[in-house]
N, C-alpha and C positions, 0 to 999 in steps of 0.2 A: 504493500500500500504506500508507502514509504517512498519507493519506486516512480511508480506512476502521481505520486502528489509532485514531485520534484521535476518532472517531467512534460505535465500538464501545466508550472509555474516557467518552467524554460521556454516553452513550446511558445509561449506570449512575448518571449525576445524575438522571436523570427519575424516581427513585424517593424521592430523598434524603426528602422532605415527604408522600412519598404517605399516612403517617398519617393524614392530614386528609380520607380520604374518608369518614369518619364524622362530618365535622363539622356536613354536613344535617339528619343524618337523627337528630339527638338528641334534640330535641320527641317523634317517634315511639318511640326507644328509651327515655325516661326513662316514657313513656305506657305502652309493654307492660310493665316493671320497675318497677310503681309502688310497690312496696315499698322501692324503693332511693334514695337520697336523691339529689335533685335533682343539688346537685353533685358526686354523687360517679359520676354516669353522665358529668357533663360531662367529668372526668377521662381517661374512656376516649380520648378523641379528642386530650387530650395524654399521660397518663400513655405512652405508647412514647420520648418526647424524656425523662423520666426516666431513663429504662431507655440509652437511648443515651448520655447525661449521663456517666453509670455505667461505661460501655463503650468511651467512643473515647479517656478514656487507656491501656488495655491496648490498644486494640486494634495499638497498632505494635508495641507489644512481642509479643506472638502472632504479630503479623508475620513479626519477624527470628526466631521459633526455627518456625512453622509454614511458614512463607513468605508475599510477600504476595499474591501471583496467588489464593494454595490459602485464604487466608483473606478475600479478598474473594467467594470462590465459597460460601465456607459462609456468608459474611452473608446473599448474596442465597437461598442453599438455606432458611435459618433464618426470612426475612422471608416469603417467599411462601407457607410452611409454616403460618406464625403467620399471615396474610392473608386466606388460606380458611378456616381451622378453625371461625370464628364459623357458618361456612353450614350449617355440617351436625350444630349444639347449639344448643339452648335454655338451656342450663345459663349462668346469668351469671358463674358461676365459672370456667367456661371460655373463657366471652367475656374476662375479664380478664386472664387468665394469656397470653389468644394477642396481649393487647396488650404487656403483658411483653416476651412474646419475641419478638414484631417491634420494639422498640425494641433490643432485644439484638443483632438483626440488623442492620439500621440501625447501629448504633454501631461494628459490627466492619469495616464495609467503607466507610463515608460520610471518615474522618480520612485514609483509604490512598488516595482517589481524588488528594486533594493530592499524597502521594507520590510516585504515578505521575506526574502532572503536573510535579512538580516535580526526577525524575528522569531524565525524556524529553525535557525541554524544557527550555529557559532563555534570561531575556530579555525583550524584547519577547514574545517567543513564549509563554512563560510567563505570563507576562500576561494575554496573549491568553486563552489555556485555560483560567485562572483565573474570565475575565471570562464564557468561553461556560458551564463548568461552574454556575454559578449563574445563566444563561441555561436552561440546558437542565433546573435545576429547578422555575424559572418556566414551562418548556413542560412539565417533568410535571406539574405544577397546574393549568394549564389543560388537559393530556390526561386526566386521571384528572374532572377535576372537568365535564369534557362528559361522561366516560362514567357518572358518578353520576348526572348530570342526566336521561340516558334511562331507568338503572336501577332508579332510585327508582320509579320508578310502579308496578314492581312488587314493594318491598317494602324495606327497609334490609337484607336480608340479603345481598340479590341485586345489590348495589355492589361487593361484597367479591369476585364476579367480576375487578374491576379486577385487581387483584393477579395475574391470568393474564400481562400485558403483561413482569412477572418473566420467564418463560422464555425471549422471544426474545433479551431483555439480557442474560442468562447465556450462553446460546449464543454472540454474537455476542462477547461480551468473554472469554470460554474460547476460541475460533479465531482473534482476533486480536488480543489485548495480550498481551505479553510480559511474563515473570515480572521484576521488578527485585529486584537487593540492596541491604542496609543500607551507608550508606557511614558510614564507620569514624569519621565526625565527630558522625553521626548517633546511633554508640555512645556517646559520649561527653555527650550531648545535656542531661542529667539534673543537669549541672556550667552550664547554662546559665542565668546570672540574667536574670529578665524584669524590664524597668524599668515602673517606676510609671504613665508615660505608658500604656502599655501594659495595665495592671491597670487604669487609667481607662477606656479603648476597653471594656475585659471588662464592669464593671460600665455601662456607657452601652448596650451589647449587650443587656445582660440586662434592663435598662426599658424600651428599645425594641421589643425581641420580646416582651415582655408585654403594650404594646401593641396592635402588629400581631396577635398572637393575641386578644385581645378583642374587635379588629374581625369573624374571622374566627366566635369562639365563640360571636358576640352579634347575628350579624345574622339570623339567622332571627327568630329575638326580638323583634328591633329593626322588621325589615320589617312583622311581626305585631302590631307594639305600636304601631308607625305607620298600618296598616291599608293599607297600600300593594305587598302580595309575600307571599314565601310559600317553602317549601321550596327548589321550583326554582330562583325567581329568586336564593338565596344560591349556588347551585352555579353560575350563571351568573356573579353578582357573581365567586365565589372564582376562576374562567375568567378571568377579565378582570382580577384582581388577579396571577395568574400572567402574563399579559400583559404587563401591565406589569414585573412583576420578571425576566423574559426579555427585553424591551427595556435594562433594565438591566445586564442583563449583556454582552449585544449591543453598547450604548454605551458600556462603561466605558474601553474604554482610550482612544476618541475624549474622553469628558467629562474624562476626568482631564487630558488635554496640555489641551483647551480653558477649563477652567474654574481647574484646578490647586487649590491651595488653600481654594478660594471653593466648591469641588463639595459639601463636606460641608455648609457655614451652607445650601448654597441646598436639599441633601435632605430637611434637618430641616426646614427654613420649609415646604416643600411638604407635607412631611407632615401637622404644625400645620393647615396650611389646609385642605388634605383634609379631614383627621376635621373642624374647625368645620363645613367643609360638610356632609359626609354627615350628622353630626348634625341639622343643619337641611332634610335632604331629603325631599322629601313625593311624589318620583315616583319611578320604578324606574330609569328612563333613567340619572337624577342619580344614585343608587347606581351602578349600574353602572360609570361614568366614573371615579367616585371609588375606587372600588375599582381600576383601571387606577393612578392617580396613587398610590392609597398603597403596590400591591406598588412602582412606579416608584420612587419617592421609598426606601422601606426598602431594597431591594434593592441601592441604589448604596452603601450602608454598608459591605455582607456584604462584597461583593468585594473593599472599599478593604483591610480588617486582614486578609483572607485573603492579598491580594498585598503586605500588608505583613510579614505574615508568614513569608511563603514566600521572599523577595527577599534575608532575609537568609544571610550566608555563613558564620554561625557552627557550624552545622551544629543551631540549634532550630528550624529551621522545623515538624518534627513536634511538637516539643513545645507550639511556640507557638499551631498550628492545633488542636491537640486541649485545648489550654483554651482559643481561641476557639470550636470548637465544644462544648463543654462550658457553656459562657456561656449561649450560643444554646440549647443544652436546656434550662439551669435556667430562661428567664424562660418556653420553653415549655410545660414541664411542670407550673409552678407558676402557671400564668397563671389558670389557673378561681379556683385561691382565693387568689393577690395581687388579684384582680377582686373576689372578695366580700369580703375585708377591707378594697379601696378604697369599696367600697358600705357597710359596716356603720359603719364612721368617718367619711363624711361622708352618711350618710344619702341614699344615693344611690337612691330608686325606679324608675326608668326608661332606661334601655339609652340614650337621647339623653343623660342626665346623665351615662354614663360617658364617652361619648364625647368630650361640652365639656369635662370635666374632665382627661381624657387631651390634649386639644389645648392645655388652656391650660398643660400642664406640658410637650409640646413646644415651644412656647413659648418658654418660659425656655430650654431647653436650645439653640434656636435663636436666642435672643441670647447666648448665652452662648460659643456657636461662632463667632458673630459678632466678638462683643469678642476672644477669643482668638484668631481670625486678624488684629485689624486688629496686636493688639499683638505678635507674629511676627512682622510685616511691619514693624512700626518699631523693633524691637529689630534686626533684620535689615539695617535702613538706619543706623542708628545704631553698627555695629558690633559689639554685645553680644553 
């Protein structure tokens, strides 16, 4: 029983990112809306991480006075509602409003899944769930991003099918996860100061996912502007970048005892390396790959301040996880236009320029994690 409760509370991560089944197919949607300004169709495929931004600091407090079983059940009613709706309008006004409020959905239930986690478990154990949790959103990226990959050939409306995959997760986590209460620490939560170290990780979160999202916004583009893919092969690429970020979660609690300290310099450097490559890639194979290494590489991040988060016994772990996910929305939401204001100030033409530029600023941040683990490790030795 045990089993299948832990199972049925995972199975609701495989939605967390599903947003991004629009990410294909936007060549085609900015073509039939050619009235509408280039970036501002690009927005659709982030604008829901806005709207979630927005929403996963209330969403514990809705919590404690709706409950949180009853208010993780109207997220998923609220996202799969706003999922479909695009199928059956042409109205781009309505295409927008139902991205609205799939982010609104998203936001109400994505901050409580930690809850759960973190009220059912503890530990090692905790850990654990922390690390499958953002495993199993890496497998809904690659599940939702196979099924765009078939859908698409017959149209970018008929993707939004995906969102059907909503009802068995509903089902299956209304029969078996158990409603939790606010524990009386967790009241108190509001009186808890977040240290600076902390407000670092946030703002390091938020470049990062702006990023990983330009990898994600930019590679249909990129494969087109290289002459080397096409639609599909990014829904394949985005499969295999969820691949990886499930392998990530998979590994974390093995990489953190094996590597300890040294895990984060060595995710940034890969990352770094990654984007130089994919920048310079001229086959589809080579995308592919790289796309495995960059969800791998980002993904070992998430987990680290999530279970940093959570571990502590002051009773902020809610409030700590709903401004790191809050973090996580703003560099997503904002990612189309911190992209073209990185284009328009350095005069950036070509979707590889973003790329080398993006890698040589991970970079820095990857010696920079560098230098600040060697110098913990001799303040450390040194007594300090």
């Amino acid at each position: 029983m045990n089993r299948i409760r832990k199972i049925s509370l995972l199975l609701v991560s495989l939605l967390v990112i599903s947003s991004g089944v629009l990410l294909p197919s936007l060549p085609e949607i900015t073509s039939q809306y050619q009235s509408i300004n280039p970036t501002f169709v690009e927005v659709l495929a982030t604008l829901p991480a806005l709207l979630t931004m927005m929403t996963v600091g209330f969403s514990p407090r809705i919590a404690r006075q709706f409950g949180y079983k009853r208010t993780v059940q109207l997220g998923l009613i609220v996202t799969f509602l706003s999922g479909i709706l695009p199928i059956f309008t042409t109205s781009f006004t309505l295409l927008f409003v139902s991205r609205v409020t799939f982010g609104i959905g998203v936001g109400l239930f994505n901050p409580l899944l930690f809850s759960f986690s973190s009220r059912l478990y503890k530990g090692k154990e905790l850990s654990d769930m922390i690390g499958f949790q953002s495993a199993f959103e890496g497998m809904g990226g690659i599940l939702t991003s196979f099924l765009v990959a078939q859908l698409i050939l017959f149209g970018w409306r008929h993707t939004l099918w995906t969102y059907l995959l909503i009802l068995p997760v509903f089902t299956l986590f209304t029969l078996f996860v158990p409603d939790i209460k606010p524990l009386e620490e967790e009241k108190k939560a509001e009186k808890v100061k977040i240290d600076k170290s902390f407000v670092a990780y946030i703002f390091l979160l938020i470049v990062l996912i702006t990023v990983y999202m330009s990898v994600s916004i930019k590679l249909t583009a990129f494969l087109l502007e290289q002459g080397v893919g096409n639609a599909k092969d990014t829904s394949n690429a985005l499969a295999l970048m969820g691949v990886g970020a499930m392998s990530a979660g998979l590994l974390f609690g093995r990489n953190m005892q094996l590597f300890k300290e040294w895990l984060l310099p060595i995710a940034f450097s890969g990352l770094s390396l990654s984007l130089f490559l994919l920048a310079n890639s001229q086959q589809v194979w080579m995308v592919l790959v790289l796309n495995f290494f960059i969800g791998l590489c980002f993904r070992t991040f998430m987990p680290f301040l999530l279970n940093k988060a959570n571990q502590s016994s002051d009773g902020g772990g809610e409030k700590r996880t709903a401004l790191l996910l809050a973090g996580f929305n703003i560099g997503s939401a904002l990612a189309p236009v911190s992209i073209r204001i990185m284009q328009n100030l350095l005069s950036l033409r070509y979707v590889k320029d973003i790329y080398l530029t993006e890698s040589l600023l991970l970079t820095i941040i990857a010696i920079g994690a560098i230098l600040a683990t060697i110098f913990s490790k001799l303040n450390k030795g040194s007594g300090l």
